[in-house]
C-alpha positions as CSV (number, residue, x, y, z in Angstrom):
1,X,-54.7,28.7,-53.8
2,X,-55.9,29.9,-50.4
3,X,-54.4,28.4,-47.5
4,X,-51.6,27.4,-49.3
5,X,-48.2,28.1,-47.4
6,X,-45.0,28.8,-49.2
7,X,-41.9,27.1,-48.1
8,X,-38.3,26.1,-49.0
9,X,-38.5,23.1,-50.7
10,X,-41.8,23.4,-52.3
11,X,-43.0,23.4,-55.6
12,X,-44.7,26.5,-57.7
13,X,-45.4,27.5,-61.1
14,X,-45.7,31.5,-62.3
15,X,-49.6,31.9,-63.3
16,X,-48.4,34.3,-65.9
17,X,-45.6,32.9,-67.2
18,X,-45.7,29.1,-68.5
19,X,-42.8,29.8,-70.4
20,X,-40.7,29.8,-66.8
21,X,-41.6,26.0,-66.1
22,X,-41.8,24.4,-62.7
23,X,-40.0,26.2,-59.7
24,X,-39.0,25.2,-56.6
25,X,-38.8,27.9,-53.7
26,X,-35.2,28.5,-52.2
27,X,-36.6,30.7,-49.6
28,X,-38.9,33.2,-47.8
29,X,-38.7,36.5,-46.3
30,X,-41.8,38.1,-45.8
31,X,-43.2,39.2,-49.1
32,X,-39.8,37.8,-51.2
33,X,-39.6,34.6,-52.6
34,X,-36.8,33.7,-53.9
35,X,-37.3,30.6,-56.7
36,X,-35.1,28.5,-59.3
37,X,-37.7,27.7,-62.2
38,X,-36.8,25.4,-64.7
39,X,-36.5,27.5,-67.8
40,X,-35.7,30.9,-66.3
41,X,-33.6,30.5,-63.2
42,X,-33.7,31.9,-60.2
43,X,-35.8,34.8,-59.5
44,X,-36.3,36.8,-57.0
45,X,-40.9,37.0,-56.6
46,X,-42.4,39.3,-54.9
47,X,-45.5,37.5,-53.1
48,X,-47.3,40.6,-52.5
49,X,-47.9,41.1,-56.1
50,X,-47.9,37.7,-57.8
51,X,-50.1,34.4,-55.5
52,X,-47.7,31.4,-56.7
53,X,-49.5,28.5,-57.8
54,X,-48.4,25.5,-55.8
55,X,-48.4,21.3,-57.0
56,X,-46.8,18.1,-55.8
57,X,-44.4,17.2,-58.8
58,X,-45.0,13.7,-58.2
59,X,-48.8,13.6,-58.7
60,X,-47.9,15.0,-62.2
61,X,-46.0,13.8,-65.0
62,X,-43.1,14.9,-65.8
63,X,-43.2,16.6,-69.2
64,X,-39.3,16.4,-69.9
65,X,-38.8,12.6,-69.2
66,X,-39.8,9.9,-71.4
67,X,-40.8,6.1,-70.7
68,X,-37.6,4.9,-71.6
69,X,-35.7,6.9,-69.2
């Protein structure tokens, strides 16, 4: 997504791995991203090779909880 900024607190998903679930960023030096996705952990990204898809968790529903809690 062009013009998006990546910043400590906010929310991306891998483009090439689904699998990984939602991530949020932990932090940013330069190039490196360092993120803790759902289903994969934290990983170390680098943002030179691999744009980060950005979304706002709460404008989408949450897959893992259910309407009874």
């Amino acid at each position: 997504m062009t013009g998006f900024e990546i910043v400590p607190g906010g929310w991306v998903r891998h483009p090439a791995r689904p699998d990984w679930g939602r991530g949020q960023v932990q932090s940013v030096a330069g190039a490196r991203i360092t993120v803790n996705f759902e289903h994969a952990g934290k990983l170390l990204i680098d943002g030179s090779r691999i744009q980060l898809e950005p979304f706002d968790p709460d404008a989408e529903p949450d897959r893992n909880r259910t309407e009874s809690g």
